[in-house]
TINU-297573 format. One record per residue (C-alpha): residue in three letters; chain; x, y, z. Coordinates in nm, 2 decimals, m for minus. Layout:
% residues N
+------+------+--------+--------+--------+
: code : unit :     c1 :     c2 :     c3 :
+------+------+--------+--------+--------+
:  ALA :    A :      X :      Y :      Z :
...
+------+------+--------+--------+--------+
END
This chain:
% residues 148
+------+------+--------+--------+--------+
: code : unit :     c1 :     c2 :     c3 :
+------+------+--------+--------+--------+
:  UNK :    A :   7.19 :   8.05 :  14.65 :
:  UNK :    A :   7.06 :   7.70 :  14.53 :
:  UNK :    A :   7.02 :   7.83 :  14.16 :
:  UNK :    A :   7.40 :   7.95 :  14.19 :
:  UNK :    A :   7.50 :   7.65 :  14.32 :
:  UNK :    A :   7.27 :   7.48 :  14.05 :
:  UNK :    A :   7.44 :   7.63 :  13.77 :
:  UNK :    A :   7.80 :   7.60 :  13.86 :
:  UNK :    A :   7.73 :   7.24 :  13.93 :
:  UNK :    A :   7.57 :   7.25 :  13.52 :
:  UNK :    A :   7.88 :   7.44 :  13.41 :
:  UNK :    A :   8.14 :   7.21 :  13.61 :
:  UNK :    A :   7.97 :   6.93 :  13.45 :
:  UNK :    A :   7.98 :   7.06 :  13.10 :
:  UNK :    A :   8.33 :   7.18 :  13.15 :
:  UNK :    A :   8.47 :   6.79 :  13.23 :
:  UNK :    A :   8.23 :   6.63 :  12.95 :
:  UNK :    A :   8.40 :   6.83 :  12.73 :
:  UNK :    A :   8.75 :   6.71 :  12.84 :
:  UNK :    A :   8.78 :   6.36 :  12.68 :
:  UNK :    A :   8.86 :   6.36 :  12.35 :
:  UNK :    A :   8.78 :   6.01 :  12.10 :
:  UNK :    A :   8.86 :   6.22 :  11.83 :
:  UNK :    A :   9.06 :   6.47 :  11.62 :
:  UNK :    A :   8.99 :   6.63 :  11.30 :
:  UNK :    A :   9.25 :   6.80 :  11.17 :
:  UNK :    A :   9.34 :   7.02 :  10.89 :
:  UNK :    A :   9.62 :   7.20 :  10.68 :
:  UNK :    A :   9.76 :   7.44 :  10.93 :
:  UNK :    A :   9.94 :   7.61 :  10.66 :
:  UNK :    A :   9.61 :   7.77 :  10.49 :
:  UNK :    A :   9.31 :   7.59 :  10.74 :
:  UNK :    A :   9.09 :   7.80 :  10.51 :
:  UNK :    A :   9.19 :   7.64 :  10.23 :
:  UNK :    A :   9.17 :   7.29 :  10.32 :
:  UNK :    A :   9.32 :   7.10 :  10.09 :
:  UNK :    A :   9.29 :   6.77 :  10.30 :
:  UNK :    A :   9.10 :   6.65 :  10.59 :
:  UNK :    A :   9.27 :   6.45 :  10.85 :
:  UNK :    A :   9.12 :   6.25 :  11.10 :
:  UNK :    A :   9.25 :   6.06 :  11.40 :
:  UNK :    A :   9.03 :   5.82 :  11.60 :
:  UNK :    A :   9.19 :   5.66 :  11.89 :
:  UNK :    A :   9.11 :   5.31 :  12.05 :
:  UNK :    A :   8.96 :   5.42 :  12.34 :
:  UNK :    A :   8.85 :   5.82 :  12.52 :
:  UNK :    A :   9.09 :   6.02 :  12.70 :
:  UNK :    A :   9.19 :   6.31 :  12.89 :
:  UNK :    A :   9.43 :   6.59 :  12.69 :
:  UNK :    A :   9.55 :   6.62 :  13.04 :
:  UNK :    A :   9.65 :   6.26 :  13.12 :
:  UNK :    A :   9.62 :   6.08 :  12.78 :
:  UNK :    A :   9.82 :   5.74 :  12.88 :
:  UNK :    A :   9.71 :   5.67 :  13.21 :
:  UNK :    A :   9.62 :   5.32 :  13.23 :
:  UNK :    A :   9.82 :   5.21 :  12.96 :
:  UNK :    A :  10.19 :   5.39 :  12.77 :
:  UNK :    A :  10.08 :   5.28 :  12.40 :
:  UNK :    A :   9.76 :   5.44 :  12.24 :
:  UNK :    A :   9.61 :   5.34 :  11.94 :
:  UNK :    A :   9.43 :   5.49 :  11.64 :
:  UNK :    A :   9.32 :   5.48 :  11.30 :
:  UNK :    A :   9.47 :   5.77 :  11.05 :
:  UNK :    A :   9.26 :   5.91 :  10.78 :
:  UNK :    A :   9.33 :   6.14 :  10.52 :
:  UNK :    A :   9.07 :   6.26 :  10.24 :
:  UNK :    A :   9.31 :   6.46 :   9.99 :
:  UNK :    A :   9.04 :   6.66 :   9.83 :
:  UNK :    A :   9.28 :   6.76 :   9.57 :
:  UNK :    A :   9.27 :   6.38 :   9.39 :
:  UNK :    A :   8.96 :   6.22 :   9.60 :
:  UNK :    A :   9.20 :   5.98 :   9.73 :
:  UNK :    A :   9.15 :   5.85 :  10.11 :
:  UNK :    A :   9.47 :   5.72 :  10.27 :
:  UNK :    A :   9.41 :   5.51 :  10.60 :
:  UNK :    A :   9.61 :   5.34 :  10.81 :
:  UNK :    A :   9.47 :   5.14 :  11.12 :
:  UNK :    A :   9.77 :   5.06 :  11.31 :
:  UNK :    A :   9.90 :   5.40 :  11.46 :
:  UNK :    A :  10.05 :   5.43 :  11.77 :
:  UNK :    A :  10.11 :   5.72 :  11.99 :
:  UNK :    A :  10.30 :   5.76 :  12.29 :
:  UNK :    A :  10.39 :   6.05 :  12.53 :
:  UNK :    A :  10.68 :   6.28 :  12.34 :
:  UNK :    A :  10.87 :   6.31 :  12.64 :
:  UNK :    A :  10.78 :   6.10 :  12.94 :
:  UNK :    A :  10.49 :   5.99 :  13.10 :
:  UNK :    A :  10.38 :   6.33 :  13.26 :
:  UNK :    A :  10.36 :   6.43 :  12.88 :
:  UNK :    A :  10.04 :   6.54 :  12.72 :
:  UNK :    A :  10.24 :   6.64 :  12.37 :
:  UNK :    A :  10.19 :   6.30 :  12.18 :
:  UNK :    A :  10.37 :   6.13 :  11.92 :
:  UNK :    A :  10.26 :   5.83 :  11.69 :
:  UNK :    A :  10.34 :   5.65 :  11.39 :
:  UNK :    A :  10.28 :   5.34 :  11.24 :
:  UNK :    A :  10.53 :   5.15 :  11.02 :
:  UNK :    A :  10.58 :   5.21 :  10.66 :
:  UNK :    A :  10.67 :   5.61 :  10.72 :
:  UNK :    A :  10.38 :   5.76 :  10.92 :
:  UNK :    A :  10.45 :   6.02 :  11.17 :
:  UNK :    A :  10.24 :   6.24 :  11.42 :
:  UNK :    A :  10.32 :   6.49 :  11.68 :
:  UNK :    A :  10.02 :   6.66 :  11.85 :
:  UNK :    A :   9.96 :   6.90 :  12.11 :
:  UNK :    A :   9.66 :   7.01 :  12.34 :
:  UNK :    A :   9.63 :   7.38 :  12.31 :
:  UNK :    A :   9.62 :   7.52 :  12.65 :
:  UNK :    A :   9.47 :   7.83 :  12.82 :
:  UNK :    A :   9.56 :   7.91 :  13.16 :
:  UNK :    A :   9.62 :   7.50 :  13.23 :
:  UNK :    A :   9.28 :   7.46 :  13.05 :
:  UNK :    A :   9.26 :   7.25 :  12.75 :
:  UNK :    A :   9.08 :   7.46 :  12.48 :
:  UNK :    A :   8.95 :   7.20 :  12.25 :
:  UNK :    A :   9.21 :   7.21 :  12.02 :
:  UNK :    A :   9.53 :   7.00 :  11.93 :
:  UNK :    A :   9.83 :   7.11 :  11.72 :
:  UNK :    A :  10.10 :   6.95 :  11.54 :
:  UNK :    A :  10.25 :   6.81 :  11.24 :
:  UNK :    A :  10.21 :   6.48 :  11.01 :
:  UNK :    A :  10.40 :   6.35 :  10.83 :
:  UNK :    A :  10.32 :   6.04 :  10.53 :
:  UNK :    A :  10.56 :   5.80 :  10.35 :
:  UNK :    A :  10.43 :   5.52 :  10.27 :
:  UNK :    A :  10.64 :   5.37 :  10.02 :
:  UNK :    A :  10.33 :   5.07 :  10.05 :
:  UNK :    A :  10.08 :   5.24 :   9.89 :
:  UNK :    A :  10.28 :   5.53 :   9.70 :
:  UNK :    A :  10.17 :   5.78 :   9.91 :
:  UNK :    A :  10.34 :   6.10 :  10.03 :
:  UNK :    A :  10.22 :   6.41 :  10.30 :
:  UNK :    A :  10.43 :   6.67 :  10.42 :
:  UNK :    A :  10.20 :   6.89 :  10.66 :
:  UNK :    A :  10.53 :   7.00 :  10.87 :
:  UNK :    A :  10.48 :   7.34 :  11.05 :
:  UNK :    A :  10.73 :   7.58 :  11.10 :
:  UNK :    A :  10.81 :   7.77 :  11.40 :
:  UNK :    A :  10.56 :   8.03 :  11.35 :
:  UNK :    A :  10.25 :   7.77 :  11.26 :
:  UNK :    A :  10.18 :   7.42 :  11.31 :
:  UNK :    A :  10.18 :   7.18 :  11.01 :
:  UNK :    A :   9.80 :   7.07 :  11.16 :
:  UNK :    A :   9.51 :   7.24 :  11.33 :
:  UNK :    A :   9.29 :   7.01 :  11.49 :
:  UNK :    A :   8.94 :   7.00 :  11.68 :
:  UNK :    A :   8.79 :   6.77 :  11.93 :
:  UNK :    A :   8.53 :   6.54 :  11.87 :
+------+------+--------+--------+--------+
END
């Protein structure tokens, strides 16, 4: 009985580690095998795909894409996402100014985040000459993204 309550206790542990996110990385959802471009998304501070703006409405990040295609790294440090919706939202949306939007969403299993986001980005920067369409459709995201 100890062991079993040993091991639950390890797995319900694991289980909420694994919950806060500091990190996407994100690719092409169009052909993820292909992977044209590497996205990444590091927000200013950890948290929860269940609650993401508790404590504060505004979320920062920092947007980087590596377009493998031409070597080229576009980054942009002033991102901001906010709940899509309302507050009780955990679909986000961000942008920064000069033409940078982001929508993503926790995948979700049973009310279980899976350690995956979705969504779409969209890039442009008139700035810096730089343009990125990765818009899904109804049938696929424009993105695919894993925790890290």
């Amino acid at each position: 009985m100890k062991k079993l309550m040993i091991s639950a206790f390890v797995l319900f542990l694991s289980l909420n580690a694994g919950a806060s996110v500091s990190k996407l990385v994100c690719v092409p959802g169009y052909e993820p095998m292909r992977a044209d471009a590497v996205i990444e998304i590091v927000f200013n501070r950890t948290i929860d795909p269940l609650k993401p703006v508790i404590g504060s409405y505004n979320l920062g990040a920092v947007l980087k894409l590596h377009d493998k295609i031409t070597g080229q790294t576009y980054t942009r440090s002033d991102v901001v996402f906010v709940p899509a919706t309302s507050m009780d939202d955990v679909n986000l949306r961000g942008g920064a100014a000069g033409m940078v939007h982001i929508r993503v969403s926790p995948v979700m299993k049973n009310g279980a985040f899976m350690g995956r986001y979705t969504g779409d980005l969209f890039v442009n920067d008139l700035d810096s000459r730089n343009y990125y369409n990765l818009t899904g459709s109804v049938q696929e995201p424009g993105i695919v993204c894993e925790t890290r």
